[in-house]
Phi, psi and omega in degrees: 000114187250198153052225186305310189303291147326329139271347153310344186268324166294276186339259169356250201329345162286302162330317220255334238232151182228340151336065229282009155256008137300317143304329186286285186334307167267016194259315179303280160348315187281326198267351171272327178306313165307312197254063165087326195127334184251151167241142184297121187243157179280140154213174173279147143234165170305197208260357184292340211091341175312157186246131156223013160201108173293323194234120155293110155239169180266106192255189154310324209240356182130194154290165142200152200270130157315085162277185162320100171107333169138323190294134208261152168231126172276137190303322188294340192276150183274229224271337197264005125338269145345321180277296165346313175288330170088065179212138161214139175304147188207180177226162182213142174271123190221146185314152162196175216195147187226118189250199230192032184273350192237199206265027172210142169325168165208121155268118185223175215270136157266178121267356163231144200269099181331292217280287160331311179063011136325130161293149154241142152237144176192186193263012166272021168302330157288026129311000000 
């Protein structure tokens, strides 16, 4: 079930549901179903706009972003830093899915795009 279909059904299921983190969860499903399947994510890119890392990960030390090749950049410095690096924080629209494992939704990058029922694939797989 993609598309139109999935979403008429999370909408029912907003109805229906008396669980008020089963409603936000599907109430969150809709609104990616509306803009398609995608959501907007932070990532890093180069200073071209190129995308080159997607994943925040939680480390010891804070967030910090996954680059490429193994290497880490911490999330916290600031922006002219970052330029200094040929690096700037950018945003990206990427396929997404809302599971529901901890005790609030969480959205996070699919590989397949609900509205569609495609896999995507790009070179934003580190999200």
């Amino acid at each position: 079930m993609f598309g139109r279909n999935l979403l008429d059904y999370c909408r029912r299921q907003v109805i229906a549901q008396t669980d008020e983190i089963a409603v936000k969860q599907f109430a969150l499903r809709i609104v990616i179903l509306e803009n398609k399947g995608l959501w907007e994510f932070d990532c890093l890119t180069d200073c071209n706009g190129n995308f080159v890392s997607g994943s925040l990960v939680e480390t010891a030390f804070g967030p910090a972003w996954l680059l490429p090749g193994g290497a880490w950049q911490n999330n916290s410095v600031q922006n002219k830093t970052l330029i200094k690096k040929g690096l700037k924080r950018g945003k990206i629209m990427h396929a997404a899915w809302v599971s529901c494992a901890t005790t609030q939704p969480y959205i996070y990058p699919s590989k397949r795009n609900f509205w569609t029922g495609k896999m995507v694939w790009s070179r934003q797989r580190g999200l």
